[in-house]
Biopython code that builds the backbone (N, CA, C, O; Angstrom):
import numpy as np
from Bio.PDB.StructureBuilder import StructureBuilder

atoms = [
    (1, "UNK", "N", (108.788, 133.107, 108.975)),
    (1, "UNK", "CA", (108.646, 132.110, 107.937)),
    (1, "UNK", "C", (108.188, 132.817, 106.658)),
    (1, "UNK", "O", (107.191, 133.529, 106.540)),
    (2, "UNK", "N", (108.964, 132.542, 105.851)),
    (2, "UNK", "CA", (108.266, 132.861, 104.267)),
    (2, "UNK", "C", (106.781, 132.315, 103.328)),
    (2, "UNK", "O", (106.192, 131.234, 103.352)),
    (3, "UNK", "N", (106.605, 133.157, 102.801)),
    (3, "UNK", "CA", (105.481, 132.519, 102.199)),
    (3, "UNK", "C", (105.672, 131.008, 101.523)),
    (3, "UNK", "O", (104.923, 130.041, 101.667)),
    (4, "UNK", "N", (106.896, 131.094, 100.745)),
    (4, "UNK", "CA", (107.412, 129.928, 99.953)),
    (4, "UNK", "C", (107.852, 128.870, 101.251)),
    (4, "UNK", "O", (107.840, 127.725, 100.799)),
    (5, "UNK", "N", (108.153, 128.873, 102.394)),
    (5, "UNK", "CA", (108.421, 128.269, 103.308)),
    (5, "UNK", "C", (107.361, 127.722, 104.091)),
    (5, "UNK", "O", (107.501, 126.549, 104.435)),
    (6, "UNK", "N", (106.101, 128.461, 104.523)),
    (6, "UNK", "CA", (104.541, 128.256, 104.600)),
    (6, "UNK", "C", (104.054, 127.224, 104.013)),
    (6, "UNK", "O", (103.435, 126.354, 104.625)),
    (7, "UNK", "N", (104.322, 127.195, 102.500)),
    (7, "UNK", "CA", (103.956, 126.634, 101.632)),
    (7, "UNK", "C", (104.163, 124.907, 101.648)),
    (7, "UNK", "O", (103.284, 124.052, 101.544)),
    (8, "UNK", "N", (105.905, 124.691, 101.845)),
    (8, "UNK", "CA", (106.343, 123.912, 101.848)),
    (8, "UNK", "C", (105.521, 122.884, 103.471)),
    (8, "UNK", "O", (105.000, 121.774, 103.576)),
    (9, "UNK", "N", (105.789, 123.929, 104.373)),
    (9, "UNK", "CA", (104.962, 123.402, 105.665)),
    (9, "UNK", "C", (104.002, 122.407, 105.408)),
    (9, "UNK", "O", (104.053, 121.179, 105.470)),
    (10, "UNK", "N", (102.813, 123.472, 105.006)),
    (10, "UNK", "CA", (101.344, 123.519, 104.805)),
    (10, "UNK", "C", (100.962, 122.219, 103.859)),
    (10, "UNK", "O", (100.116, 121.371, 104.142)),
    (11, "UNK", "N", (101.793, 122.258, 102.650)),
    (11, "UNK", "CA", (101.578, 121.496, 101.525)),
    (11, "UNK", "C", (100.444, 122.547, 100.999)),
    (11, "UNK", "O", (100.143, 123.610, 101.543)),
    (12, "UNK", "N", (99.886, 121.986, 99.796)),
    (12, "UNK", "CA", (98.800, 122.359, 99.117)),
    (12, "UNK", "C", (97.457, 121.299, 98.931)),
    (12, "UNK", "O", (97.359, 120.304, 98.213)),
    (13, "UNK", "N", (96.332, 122.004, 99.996)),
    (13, "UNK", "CA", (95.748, 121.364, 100.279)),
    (13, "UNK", "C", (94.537, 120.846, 99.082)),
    (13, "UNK", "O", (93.714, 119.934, 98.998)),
    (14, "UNK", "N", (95.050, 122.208, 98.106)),
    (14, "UNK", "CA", (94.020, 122.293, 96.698)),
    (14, "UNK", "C", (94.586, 120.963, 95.251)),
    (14, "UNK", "O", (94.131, 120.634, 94.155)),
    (15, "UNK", "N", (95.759, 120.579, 96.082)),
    (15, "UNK", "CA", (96.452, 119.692, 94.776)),
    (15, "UNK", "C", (95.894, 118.735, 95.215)),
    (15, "UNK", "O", (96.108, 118.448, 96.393)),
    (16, "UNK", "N", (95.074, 117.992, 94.496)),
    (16, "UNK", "CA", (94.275, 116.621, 94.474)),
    (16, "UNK", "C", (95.714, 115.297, 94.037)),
    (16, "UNK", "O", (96.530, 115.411, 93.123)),
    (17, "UNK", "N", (95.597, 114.108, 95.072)),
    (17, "UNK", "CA", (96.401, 113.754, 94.774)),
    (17, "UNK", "C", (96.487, 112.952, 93.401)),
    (17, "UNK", "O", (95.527, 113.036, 92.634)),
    (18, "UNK", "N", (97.480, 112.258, 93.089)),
    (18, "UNK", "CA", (97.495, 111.539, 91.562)),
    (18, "UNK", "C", (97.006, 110.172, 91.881)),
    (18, "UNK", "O", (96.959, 109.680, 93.009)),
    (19, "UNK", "N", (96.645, 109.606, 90.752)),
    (19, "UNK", "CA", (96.973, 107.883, 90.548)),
    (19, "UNK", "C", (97.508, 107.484, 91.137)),
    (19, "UNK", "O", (97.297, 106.766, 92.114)),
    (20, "UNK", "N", (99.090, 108.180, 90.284)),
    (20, "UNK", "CA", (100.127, 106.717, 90.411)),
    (20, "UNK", "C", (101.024, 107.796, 91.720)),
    (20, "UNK", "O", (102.227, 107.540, 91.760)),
    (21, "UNK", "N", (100.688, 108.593, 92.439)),
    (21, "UNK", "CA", (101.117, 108.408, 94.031)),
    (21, "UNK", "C", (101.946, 107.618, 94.973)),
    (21, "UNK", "O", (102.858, 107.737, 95.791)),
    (22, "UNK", "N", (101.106, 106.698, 94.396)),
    (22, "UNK", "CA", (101.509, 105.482, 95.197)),
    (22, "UNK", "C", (102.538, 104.195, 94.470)),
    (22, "UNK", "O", (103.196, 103.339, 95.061)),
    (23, "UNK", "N", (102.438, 104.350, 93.487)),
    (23, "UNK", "CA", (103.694, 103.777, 92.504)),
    (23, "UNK", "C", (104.819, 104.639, 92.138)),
    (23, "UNK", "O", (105.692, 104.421, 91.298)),
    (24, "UNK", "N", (104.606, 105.991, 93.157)),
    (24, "UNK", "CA", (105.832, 106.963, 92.552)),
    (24, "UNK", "C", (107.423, 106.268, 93.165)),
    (24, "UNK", "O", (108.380, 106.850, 92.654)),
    (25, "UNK", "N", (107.748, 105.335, 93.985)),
    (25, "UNK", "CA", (108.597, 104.594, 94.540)),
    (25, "UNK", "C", (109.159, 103.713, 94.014)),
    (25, "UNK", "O", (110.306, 103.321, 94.229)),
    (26, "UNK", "N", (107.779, 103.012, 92.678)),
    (26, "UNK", "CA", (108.516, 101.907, 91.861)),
    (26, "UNK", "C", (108.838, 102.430, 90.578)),
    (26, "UNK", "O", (109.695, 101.974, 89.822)),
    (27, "UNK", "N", (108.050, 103.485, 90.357)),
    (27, "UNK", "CA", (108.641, 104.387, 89.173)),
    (27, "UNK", "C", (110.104, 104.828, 89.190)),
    (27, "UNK", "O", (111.006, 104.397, 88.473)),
    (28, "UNK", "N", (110.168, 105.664, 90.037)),
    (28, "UNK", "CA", (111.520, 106.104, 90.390)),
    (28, "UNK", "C", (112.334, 104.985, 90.402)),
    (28, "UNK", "O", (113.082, 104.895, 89.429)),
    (29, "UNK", "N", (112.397, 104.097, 91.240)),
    (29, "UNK", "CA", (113.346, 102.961, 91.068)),
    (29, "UNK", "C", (113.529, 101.936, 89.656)),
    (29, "UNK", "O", (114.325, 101.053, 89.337)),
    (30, "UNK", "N", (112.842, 102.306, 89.290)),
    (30, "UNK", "CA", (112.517, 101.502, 87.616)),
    (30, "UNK", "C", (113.496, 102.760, 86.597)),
    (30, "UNK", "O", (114.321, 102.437, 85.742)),
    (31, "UNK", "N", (113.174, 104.029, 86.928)),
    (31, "UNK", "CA", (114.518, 104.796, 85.958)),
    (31, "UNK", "C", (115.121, 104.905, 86.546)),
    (31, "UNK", "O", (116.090, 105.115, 85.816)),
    (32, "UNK", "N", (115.622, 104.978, 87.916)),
    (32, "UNK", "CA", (116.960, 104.570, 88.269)),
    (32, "UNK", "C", (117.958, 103.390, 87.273)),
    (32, "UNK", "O", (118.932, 103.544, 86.535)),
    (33, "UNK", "N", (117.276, 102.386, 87.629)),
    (33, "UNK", "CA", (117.641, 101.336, 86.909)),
    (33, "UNK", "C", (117.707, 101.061, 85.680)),
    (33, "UNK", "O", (118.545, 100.317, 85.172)),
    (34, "UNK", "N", (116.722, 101.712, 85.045)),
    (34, "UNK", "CA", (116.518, 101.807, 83.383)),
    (34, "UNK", "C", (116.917, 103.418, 82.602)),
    (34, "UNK", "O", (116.243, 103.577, 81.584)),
    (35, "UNK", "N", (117.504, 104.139, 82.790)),
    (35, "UNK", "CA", (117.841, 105.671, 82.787)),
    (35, "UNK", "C", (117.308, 106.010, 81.637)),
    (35, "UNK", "O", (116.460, 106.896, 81.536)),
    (36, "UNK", "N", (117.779, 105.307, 80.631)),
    (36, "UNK", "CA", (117.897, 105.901, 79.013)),
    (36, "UNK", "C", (115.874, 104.736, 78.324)),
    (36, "UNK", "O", (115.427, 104.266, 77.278)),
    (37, "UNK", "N", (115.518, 104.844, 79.514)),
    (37, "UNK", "CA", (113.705, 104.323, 79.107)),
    (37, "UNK", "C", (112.880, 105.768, 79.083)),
    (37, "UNK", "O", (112.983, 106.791, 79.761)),
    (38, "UNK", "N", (112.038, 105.384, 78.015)),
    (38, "UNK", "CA", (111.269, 106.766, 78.053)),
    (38, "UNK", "C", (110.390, 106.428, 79.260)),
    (38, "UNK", "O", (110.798, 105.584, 80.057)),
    (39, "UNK", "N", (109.043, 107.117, 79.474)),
    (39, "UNK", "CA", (107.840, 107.425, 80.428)),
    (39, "UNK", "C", (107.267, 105.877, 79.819)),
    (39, "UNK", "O", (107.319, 104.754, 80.320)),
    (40, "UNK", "N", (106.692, 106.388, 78.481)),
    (40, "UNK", "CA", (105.870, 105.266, 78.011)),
    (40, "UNK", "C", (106.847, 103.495, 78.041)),
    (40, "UNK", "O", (106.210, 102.549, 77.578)),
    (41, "UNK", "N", (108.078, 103.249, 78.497)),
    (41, "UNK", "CA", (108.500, 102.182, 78.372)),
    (41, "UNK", "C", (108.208, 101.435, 79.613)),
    (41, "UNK", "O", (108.422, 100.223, 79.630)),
    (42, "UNK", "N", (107.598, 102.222, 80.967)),
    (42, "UNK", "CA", (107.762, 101.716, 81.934)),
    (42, "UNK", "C", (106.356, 100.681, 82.059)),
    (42, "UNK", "O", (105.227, 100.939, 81.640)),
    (43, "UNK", "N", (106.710, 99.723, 82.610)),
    (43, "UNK", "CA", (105.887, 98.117, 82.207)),
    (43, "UNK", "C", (104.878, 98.128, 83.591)),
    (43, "UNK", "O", (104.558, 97.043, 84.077)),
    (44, "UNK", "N", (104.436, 99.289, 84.145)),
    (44, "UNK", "CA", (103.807, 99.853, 85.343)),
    (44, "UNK", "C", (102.561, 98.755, 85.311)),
    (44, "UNK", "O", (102.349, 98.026, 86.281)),
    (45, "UNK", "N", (101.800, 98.708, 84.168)),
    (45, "UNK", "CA", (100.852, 97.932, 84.088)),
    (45, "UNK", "C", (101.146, 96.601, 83.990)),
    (45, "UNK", "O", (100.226, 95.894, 84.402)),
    (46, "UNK", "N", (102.057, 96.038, 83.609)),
    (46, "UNK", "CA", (102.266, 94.927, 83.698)),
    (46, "UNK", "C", (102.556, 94.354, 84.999)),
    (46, "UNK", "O", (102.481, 93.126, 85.037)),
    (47, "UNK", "N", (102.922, 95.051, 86.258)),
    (47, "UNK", "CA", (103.438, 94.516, 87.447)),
    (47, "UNK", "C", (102.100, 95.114, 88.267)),
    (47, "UNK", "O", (102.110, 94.987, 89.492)),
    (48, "UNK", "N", (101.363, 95.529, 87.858)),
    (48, "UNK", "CA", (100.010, 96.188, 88.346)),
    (48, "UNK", "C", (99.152, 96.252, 87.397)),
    (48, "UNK", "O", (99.055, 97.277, 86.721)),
    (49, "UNK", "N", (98.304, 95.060, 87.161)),
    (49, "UNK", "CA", (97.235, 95.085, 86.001)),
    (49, "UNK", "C", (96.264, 95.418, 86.830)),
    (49, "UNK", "O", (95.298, 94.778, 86.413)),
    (50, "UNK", "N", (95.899, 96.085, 87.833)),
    (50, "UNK", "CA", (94.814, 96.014, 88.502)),
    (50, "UNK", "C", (94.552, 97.536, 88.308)),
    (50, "UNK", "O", (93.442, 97.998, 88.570)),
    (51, "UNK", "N", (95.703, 98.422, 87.790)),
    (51, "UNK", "CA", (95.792, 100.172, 87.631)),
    (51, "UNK", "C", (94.878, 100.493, 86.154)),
    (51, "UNK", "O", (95.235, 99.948, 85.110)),
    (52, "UNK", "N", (93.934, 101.225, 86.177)),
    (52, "UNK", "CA", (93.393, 101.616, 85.388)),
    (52, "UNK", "C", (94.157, 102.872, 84.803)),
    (52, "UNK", "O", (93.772, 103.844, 85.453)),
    (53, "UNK", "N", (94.963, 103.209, 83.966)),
    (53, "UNK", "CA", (95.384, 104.421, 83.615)),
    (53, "UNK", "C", (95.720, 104.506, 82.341)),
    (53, "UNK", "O", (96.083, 103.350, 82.127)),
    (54, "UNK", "N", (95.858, 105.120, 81.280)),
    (54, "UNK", "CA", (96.707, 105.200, 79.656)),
    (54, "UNK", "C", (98.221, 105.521, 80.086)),
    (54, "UNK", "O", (98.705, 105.841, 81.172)),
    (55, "UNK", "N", (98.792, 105.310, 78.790)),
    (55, "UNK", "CA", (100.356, 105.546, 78.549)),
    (55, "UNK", "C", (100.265, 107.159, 78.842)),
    (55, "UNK", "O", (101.287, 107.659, 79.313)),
    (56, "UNK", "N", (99.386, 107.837, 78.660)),
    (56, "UNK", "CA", (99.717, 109.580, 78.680)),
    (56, "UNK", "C", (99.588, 110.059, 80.370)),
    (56, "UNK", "O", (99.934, 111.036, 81.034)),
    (57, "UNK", "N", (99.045, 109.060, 80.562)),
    (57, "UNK", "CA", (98.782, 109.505, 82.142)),
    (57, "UNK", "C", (100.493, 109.326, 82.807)),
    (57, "UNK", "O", (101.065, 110.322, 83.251)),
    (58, "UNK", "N", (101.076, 108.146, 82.799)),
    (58, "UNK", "CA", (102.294, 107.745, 82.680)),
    (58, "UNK", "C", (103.266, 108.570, 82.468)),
    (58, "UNK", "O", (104.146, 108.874, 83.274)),
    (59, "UNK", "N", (103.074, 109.121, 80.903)),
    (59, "UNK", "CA", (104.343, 110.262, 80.338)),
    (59, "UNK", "C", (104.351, 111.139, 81.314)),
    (59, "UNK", "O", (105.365, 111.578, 81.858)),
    (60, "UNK", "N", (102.840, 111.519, 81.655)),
    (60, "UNK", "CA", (102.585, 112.868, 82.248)),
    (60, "UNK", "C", (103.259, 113.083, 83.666)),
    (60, "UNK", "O", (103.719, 114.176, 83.997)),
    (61, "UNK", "N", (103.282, 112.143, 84.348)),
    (61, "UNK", "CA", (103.147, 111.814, 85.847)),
    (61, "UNK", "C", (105.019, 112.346, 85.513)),
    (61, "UNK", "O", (105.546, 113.436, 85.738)),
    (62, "UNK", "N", (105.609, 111.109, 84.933)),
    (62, "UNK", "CA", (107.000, 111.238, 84.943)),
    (62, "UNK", "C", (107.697, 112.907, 84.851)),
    (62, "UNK", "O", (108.584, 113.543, 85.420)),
    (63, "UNK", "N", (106.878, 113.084, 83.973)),
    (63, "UNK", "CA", (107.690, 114.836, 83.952)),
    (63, "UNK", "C", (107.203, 115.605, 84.465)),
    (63, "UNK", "O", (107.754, 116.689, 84.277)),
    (64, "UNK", "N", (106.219, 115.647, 85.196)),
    (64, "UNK", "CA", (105.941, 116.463, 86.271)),
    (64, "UNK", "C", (106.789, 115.963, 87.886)),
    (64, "UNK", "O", (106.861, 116.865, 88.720)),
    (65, "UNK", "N", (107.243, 114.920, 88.181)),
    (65, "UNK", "CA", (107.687, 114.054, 88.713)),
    (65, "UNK", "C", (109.644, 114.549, 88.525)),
    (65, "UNK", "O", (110.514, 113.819, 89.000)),
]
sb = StructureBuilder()
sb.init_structure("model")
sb.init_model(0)
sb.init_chain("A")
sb.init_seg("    ")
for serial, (resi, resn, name, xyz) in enumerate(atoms, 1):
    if name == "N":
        sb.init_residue(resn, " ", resi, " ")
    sb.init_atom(name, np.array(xyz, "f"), 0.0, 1.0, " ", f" {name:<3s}", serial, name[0])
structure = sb.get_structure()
């Protein structure tokens, strides 16, 4: 097994997970559907007012994503 293959195994136990984790399913399916929406258009808070997060947290998630 490779190191880069290890890796993939193992995961990384040092990457703390995110926020929106757990909305990464409705995200994705929201630019599926919406392609040409930026990060900041997605209405995340509006279908989840209960998420504490800013619009940059949002941008951020998406392009690392």
């Amino acid at each position: 097994m490779s190191f880069k293959e290890a890796q993939e195994y193992l995961g990384n136990p040092l990457q703390k997970p995110k926020k929106l984790d757990l909305y990464r399913d409705w995200i994705v399916a929201w630019l599926e559907e919406y392609p040409h929406s930026s990060a900041a258009q997605i209405w995340l808070l509006e279908c989840h007012p209960d998420l504490e997060i800013g619009e940059g947290t949002v941008c951020s998630y998406v392009k690392e994503n």
